[in-house]
Biopython code that builds the backbone (N, CA, C, O; Angstrom):
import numpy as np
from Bio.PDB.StructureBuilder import StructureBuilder

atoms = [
    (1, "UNK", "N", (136.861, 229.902, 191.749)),
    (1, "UNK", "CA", (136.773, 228.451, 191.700)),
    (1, "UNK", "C", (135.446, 228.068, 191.051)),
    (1, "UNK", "O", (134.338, 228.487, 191.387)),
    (2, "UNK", "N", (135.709, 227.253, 190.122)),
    (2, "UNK", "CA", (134.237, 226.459, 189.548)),
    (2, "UNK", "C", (133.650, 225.778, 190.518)),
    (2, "UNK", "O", (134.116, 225.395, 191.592)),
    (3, "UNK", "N", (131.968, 225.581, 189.794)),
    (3, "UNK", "CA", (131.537, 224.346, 190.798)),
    (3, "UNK", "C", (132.188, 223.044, 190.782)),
    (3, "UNK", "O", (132.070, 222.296, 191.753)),
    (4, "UNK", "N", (132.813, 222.739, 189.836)),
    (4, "UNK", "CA", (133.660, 221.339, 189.547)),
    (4, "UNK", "C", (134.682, 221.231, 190.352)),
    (4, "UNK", "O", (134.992, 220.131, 190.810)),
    (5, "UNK", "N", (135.213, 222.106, 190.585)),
    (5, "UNK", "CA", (136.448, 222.027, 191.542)),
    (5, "UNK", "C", (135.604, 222.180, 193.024)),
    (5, "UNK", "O", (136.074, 221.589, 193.996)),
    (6, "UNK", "N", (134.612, 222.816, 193.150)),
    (6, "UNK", "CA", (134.240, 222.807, 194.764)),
    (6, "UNK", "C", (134.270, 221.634, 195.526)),
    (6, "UNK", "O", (134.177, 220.483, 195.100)),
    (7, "UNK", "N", (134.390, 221.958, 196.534)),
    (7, "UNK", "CA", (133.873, 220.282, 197.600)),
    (7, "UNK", "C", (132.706, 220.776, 197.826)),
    (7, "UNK", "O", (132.330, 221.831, 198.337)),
    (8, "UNK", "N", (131.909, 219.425, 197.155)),
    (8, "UNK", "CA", (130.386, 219.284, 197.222)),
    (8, "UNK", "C", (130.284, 218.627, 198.399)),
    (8, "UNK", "O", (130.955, 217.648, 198.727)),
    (9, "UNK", "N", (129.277, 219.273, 199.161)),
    (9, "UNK", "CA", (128.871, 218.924, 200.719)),
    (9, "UNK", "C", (127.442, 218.649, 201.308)),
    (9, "UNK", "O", (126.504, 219.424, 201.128)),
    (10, "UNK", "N", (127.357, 217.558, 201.980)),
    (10, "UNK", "CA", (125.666, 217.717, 201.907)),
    (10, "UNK", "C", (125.693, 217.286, 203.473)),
    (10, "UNK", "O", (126.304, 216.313, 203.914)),
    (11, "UNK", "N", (124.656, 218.500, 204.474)),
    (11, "UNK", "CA", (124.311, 218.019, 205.376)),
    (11, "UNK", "C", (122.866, 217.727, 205.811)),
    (11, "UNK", "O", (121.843, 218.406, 205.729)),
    (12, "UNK", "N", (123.208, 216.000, 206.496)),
    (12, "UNK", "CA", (121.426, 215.526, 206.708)),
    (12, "UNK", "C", (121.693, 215.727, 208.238)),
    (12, "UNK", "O", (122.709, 215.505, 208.897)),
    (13, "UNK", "N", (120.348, 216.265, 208.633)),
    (13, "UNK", "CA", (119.539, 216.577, 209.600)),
    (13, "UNK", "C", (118.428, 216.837, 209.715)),
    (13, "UNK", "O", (117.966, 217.509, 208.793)),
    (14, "UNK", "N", (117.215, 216.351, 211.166)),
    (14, "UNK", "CA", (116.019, 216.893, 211.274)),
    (14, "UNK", "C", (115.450, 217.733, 211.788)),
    (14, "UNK", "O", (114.257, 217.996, 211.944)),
    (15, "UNK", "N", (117.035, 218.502, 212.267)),
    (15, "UNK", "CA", (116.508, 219.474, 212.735)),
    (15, "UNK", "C", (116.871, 221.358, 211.815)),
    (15, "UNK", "O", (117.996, 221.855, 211.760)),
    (16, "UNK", "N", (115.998, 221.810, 211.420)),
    (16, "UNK", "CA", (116.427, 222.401, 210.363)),
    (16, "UNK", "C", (117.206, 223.813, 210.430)),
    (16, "UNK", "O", (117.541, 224.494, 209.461)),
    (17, "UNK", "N", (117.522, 224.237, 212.466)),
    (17, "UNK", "CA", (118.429, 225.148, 212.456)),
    (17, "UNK", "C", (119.940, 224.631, 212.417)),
    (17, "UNK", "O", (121.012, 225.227, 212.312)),
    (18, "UNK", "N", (119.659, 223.530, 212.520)),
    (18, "UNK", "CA", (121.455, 222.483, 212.300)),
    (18, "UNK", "C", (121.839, 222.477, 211.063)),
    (18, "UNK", "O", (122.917, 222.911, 210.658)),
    (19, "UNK", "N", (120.769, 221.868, 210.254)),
    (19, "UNK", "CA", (121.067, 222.280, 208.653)),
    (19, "UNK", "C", (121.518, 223.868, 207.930)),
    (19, "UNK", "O", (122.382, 224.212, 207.124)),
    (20, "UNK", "N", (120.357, 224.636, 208.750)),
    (20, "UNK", "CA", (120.882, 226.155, 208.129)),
    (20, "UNK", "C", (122.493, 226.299, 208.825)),
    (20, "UNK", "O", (123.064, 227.124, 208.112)),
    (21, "UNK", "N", (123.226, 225.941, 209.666)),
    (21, "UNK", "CA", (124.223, 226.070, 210.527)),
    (21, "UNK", "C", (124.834, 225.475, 209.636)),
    (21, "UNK", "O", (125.768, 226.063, 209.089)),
    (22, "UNK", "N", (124.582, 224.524, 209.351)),
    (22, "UNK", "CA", (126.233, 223.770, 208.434)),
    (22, "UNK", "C", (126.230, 224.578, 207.171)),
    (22, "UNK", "O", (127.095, 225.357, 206.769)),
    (23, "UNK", "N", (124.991, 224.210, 206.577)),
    (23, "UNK", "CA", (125.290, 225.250, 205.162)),
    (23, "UNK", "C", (125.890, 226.318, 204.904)),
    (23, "UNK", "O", (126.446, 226.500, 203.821)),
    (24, "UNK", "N", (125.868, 227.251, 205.928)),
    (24, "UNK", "CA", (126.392, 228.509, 205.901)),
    (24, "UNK", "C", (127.848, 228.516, 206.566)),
    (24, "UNK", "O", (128.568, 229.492, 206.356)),
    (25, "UNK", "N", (128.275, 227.532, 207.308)),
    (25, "UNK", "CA", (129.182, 227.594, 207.353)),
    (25, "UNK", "C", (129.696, 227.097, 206.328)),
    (25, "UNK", "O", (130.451, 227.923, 205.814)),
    (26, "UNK", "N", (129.648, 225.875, 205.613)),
    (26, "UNK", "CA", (129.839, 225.226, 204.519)),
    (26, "UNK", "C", (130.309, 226.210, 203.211)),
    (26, "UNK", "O", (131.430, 226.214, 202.701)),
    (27, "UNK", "N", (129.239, 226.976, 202.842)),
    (27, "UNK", "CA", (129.348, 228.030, 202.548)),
    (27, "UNK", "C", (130.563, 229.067, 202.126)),
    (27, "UNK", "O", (131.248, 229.333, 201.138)),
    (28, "UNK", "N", (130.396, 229.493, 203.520)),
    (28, "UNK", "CA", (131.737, 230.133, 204.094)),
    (28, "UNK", "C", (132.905, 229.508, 203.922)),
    (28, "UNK", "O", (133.984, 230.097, 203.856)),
    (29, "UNK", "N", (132.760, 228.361, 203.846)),
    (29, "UNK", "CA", (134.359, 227.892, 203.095)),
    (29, "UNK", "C", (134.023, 227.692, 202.239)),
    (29, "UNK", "O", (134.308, 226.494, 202.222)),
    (30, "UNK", "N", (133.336, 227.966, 200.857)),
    (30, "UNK", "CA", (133.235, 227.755, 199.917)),
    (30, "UNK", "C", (133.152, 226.230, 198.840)),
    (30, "UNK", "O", (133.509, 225.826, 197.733)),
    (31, "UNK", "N", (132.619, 225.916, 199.731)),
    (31, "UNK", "CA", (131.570, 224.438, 199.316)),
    (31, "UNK", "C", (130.442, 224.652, 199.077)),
    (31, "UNK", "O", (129.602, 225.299, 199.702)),
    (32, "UNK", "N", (130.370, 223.914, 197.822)),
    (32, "UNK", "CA", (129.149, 223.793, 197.106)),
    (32, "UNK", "C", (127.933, 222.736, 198.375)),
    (32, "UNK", "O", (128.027, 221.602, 198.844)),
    (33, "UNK", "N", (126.974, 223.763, 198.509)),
    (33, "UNK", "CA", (126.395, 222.921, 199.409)),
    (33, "UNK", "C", (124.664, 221.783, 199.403)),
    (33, "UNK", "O", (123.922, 221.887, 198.426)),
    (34, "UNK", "N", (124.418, 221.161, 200.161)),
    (34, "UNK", "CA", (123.274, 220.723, 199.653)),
    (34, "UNK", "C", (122.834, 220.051, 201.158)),
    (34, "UNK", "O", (123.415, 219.939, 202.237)),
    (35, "UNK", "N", (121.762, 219.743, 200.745)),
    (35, "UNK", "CA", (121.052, 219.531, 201.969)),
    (35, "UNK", "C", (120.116, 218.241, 202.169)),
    (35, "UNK", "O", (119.674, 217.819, 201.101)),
    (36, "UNK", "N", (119.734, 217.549, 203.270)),
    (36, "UNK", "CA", (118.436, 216.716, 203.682)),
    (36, "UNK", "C", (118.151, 216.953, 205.199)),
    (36, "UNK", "O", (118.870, 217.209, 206.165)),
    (37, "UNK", "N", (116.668, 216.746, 205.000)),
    (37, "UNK", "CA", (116.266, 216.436, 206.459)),
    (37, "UNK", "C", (115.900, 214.723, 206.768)),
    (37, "UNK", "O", (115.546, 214.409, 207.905)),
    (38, "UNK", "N", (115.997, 213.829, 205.849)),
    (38, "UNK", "CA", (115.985, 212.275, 205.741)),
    (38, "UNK", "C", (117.155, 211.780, 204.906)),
    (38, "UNK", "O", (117.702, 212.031, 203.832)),
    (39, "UNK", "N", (117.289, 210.747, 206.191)),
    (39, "UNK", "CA", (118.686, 209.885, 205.207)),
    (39, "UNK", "C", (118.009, 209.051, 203.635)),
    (39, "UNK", "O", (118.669, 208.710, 202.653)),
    (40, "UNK", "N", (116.695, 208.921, 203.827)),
    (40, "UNK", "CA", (116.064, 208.611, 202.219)),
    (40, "UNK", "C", (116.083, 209.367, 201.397)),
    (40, "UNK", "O", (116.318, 209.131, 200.212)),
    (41, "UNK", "N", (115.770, 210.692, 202.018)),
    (41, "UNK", "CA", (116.271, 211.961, 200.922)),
    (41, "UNK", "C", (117.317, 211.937, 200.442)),
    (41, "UNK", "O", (117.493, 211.709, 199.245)),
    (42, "UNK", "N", (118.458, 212.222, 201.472)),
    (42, "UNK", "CA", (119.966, 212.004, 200.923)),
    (42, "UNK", "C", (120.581, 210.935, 200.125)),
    (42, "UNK", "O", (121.599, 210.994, 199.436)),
    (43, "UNK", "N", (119.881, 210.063, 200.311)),
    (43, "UNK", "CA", (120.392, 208.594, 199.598)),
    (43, "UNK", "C", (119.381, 209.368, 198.109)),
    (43, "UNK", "O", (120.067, 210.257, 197.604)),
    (44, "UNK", "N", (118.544, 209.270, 197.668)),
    (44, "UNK", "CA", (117.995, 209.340, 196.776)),
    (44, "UNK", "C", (118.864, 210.620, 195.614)),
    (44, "UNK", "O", (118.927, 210.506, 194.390)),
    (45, "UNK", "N", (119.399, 211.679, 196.379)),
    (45, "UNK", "CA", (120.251, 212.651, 196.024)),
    (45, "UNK", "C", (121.618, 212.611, 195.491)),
    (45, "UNK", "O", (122.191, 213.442, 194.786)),
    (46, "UNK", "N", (122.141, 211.206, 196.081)),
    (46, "UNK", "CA", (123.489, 210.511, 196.108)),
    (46, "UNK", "C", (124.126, 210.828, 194.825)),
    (46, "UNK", "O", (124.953, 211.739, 194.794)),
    (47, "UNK", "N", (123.844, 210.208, 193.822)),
    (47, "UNK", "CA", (124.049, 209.874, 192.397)),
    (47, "UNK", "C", (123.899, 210.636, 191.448)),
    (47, "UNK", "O", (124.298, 210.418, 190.304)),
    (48, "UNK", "N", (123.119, 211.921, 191.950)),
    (48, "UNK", "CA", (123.197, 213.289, 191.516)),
    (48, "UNK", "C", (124.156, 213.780, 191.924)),
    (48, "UNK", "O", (125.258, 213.780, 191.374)),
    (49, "UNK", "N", (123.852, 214.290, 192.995)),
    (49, "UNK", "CA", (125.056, 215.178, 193.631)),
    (49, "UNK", "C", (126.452, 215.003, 193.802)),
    (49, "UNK", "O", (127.310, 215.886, 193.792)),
    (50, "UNK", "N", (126.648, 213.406, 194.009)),
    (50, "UNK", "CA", (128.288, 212.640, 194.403)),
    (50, "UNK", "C", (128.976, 213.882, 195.208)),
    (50, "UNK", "O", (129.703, 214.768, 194.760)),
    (51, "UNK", "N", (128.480, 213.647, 196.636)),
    (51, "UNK", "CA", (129.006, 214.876, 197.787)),
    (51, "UNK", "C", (130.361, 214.253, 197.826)),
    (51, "UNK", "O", (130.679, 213.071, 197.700)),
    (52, "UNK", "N", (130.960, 215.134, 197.995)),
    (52, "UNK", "CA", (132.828, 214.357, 198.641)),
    (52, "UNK", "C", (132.733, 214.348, 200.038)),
    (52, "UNK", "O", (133.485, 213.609, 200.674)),
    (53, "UNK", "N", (131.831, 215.137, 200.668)),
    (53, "UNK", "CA", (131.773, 215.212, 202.309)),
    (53, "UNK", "C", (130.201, 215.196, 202.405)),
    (53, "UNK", "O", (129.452, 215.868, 201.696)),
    (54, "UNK", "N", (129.676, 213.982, 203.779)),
    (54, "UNK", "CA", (128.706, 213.916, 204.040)),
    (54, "UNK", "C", (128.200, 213.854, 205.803)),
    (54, "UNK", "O", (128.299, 212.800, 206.431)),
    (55, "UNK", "N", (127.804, 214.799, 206.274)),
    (55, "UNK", "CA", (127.931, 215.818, 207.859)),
    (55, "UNK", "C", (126.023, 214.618, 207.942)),
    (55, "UNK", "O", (124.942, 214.792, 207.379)),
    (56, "UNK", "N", (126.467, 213.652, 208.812)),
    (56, "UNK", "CA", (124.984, 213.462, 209.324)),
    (56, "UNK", "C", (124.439, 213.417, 210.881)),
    (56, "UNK", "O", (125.334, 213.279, 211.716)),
    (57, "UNK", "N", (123.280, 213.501, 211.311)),
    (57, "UNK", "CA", (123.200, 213.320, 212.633)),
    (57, "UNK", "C", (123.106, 211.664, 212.762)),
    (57, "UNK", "O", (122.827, 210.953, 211.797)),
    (58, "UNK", "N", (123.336, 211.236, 213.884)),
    (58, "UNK", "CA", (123.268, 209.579, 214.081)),
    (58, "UNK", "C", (121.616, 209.634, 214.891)),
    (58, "UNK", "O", (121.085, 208.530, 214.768)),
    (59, "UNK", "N", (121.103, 210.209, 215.333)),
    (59, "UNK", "CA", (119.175, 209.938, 215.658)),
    (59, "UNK", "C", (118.899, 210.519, 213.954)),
    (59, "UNK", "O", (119.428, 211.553, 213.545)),
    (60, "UNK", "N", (118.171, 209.827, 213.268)),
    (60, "UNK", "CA", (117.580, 210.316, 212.546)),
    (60, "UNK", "C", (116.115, 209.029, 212.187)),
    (60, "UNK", "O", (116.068, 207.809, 212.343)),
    (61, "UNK", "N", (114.956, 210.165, 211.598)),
    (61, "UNK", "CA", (113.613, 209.551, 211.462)),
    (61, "UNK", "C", (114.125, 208.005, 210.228)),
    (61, "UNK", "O", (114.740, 207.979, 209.162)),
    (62, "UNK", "N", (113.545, 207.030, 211.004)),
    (62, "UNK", "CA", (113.827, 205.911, 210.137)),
    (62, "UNK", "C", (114.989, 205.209, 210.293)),
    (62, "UNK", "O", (115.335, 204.277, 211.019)),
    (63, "UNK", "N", (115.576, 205.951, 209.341)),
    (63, "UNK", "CA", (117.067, 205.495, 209.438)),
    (63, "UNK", "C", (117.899, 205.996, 210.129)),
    (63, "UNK", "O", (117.808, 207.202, 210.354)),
    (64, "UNK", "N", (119.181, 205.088, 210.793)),
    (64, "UNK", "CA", (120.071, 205.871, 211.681)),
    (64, "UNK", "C", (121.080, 206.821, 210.879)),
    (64, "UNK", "O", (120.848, 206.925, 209.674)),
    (65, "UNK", "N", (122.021, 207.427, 211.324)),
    (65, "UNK", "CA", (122.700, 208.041, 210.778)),
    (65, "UNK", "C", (124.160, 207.156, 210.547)),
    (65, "UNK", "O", (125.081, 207.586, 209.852)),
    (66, "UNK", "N", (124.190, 205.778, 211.299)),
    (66, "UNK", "CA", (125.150, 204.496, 211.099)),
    (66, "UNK", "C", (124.388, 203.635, 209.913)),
    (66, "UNK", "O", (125.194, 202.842, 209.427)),
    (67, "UNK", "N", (123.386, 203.565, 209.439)),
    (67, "UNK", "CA", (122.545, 203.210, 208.349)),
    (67, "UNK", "C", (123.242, 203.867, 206.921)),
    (67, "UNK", "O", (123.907, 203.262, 206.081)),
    (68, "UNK", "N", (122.945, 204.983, 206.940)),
    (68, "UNK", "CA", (123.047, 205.979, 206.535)),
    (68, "UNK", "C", (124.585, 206.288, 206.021)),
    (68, "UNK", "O", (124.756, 206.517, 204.824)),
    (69, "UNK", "N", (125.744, 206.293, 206.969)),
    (69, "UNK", "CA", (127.071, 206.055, 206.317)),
    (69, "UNK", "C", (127.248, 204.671, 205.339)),
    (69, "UNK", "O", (127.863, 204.663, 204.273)),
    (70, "UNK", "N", (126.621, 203.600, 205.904)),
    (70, "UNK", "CA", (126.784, 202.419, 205.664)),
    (70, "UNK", "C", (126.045, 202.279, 204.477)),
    (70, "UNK", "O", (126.647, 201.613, 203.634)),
    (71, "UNK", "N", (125.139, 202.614, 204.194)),
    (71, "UNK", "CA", (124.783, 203.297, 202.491)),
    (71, "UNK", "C", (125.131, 203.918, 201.450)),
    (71, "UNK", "O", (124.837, 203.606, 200.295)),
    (72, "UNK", "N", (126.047, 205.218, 201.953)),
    (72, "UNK", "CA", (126.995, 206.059, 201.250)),
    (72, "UNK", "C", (128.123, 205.524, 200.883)),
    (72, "UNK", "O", (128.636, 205.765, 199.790)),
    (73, "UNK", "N", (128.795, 204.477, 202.053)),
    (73, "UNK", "CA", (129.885, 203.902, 201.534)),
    (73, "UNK", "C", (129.864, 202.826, 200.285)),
    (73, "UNK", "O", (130.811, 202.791, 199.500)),
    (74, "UNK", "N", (128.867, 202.056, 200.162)),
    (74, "UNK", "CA", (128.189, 201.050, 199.687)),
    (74, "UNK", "C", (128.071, 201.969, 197.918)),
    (74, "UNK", "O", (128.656, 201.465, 196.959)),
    (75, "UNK", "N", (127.298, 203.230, 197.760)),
    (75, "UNK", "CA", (127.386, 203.377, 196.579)),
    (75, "UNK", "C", (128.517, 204.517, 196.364)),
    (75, "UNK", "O", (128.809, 204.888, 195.227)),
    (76, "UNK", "N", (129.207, 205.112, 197.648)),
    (76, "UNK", "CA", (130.241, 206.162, 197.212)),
    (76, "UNK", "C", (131.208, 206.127, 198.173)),
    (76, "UNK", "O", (131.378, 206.711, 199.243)),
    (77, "UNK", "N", (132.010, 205.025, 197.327)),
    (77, "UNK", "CA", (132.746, 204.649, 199.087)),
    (77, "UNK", "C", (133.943, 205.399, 199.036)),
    (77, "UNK", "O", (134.783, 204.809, 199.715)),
    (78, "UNK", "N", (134.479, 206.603, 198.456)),
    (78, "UNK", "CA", (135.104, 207.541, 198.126)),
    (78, "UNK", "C", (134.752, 208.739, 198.838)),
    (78, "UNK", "O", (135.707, 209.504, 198.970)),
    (79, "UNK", "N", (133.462, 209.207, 199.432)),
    (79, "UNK", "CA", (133.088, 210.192, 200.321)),
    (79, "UNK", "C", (133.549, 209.927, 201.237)),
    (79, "UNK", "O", (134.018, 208.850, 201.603)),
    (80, "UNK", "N", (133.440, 211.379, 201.992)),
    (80, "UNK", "CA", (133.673, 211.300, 203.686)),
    (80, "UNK", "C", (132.127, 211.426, 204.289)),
    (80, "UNK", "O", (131.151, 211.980, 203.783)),
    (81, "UNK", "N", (132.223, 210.884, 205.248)),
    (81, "UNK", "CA", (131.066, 210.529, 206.246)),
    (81, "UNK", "C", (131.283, 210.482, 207.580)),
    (81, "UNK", "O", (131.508, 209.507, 208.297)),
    (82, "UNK", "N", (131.141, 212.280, 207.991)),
    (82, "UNK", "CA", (130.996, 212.414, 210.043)),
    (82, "UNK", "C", (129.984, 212.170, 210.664)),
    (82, "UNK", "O", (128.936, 212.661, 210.245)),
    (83, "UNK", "N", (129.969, 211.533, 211.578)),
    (83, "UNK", "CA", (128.588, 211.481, 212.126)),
    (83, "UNK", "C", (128.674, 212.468, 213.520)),
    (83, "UNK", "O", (129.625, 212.585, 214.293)),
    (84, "UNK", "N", (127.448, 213.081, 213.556)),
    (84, "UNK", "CA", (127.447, 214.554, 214.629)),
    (84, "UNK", "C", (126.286, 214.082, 215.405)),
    (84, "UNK", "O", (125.161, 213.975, 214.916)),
    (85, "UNK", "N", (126.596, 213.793, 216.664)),
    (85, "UNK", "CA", (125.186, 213.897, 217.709)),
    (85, "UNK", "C", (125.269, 214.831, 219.189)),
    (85, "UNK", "O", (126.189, 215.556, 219.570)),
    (86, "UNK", "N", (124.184, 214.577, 219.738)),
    (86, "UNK", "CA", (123.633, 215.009, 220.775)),
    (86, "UNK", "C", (123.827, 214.142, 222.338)),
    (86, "UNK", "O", (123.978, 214.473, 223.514)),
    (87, "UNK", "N", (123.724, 212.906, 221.589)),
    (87, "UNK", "CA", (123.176, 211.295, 221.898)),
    (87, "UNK", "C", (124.644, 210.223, 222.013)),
    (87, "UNK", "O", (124.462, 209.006, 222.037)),
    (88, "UNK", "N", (125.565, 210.592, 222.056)),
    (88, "UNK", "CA", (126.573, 209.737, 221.252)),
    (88, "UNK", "C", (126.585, 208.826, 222.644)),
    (88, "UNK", "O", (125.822, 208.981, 223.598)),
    (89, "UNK", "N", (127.375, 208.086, 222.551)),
    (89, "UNK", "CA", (127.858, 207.182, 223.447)),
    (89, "UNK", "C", (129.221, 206.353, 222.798)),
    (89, "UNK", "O", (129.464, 206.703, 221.643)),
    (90, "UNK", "N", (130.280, 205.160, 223.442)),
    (90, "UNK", "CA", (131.129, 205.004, 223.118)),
    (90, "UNK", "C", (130.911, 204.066, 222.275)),
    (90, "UNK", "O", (131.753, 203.754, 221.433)),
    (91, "UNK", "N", (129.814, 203.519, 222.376)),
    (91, "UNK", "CA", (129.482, 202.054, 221.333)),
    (91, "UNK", "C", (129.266, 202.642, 220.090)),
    (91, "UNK", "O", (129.865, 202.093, 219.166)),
    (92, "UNK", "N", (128.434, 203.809, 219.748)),
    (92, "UNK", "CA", (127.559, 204.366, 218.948)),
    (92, "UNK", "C", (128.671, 204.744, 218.066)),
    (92, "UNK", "O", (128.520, 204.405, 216.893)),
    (93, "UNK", "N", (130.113, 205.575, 218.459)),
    (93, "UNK", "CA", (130.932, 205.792, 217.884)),
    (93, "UNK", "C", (132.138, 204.783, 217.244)),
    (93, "UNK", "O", (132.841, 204.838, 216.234)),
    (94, "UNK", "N", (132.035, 204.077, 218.083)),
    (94, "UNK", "CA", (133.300, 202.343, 217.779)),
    (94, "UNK", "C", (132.432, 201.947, 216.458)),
    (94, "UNK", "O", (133.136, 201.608, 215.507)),
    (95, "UNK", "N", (130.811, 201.928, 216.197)),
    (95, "UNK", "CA", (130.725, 201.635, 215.220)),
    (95, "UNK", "C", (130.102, 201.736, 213.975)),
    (95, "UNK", "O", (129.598, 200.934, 213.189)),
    (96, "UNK", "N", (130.369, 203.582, 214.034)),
    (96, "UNK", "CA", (130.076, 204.442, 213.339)),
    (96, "UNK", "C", (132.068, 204.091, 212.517)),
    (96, "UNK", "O", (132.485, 203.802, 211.395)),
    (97, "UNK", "N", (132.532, 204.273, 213.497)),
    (97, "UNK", "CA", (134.083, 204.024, 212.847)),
    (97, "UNK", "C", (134.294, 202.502, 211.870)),
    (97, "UNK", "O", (134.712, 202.482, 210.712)),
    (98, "UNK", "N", (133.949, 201.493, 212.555)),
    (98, "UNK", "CA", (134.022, 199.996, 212.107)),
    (98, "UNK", "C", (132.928, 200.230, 210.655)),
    (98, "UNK", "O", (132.951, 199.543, 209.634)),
    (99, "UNK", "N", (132.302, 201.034, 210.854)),
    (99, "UNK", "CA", (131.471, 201.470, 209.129)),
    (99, "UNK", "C", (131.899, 202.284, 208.346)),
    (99, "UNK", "O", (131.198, 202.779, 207.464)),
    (100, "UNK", "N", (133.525, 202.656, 208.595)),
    (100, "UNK", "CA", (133.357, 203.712, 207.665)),
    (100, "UNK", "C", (133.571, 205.224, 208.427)),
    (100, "UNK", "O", (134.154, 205.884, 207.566)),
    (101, "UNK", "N", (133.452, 205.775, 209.188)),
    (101, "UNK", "CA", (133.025, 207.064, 209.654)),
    (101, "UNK", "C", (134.399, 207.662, 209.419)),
    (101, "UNK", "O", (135.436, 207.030, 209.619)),
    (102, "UNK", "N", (134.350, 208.975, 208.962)),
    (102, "UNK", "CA", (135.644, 209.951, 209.017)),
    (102, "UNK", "C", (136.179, 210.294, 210.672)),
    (102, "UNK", "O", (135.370, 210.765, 211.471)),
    (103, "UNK", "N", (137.591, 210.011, 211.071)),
    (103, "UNK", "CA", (137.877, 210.011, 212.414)),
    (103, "UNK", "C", (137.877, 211.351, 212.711)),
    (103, "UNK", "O", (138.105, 211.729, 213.860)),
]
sb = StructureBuilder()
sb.init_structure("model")
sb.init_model(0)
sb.init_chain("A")
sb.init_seg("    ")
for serial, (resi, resn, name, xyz) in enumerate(atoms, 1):
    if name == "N":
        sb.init_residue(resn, " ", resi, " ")
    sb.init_atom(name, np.array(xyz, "f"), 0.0, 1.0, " ", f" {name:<3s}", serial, name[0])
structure = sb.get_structure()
């Protein structure tokens, strides 16, 4: 498989054994992979990379990770966007969904 055909994947996190964890699994299914530890990073990466799948945590420095979908959709509203926490609660998720979030 080319890189053109891969599913380009990018996971943001601050914590950087979560990141090595997705990548390699990512990886392992054979996605082209990429990475942030800031949703400013990732946004800034966007328009380069055009991920088809985007794995974020919802605590993140600055920006939330509901920020953060709500950005991606805005310039790539064609990606997917999960949001992965620690932290979740039922509100946090109702509107991670009402933005966009992959179910």
């Amino acid at each position: 498989m080319t890189n053109e055909q891969k599913i380009r994947f990018v996971i943001v996190d601050d914590e950087q054994s979560i990141r090595r964890l997705c990548m390699t699994v990512g990886q392992g299914l054979g996605f082209e992979c990429g990475e942030a530890e800031t949703a400013e990073a990732a946004l800034e990466s966007l328009e380069a990379v055009l991920p088809d799948i985007v794995v974020t945590d919802l605590k993140l420095p600055n920006v939330t990770g509901v920020e953060l979908l709500r950005r991606v959709k805005e310039q790539l509203p064609r990606t997917e966007v999960a949001i992965m926490t620690g932290h979740g609660s039922i509100e946090s998720a109702v509107e991670a969904m009402r933005q966009g979030a992959y179910d």
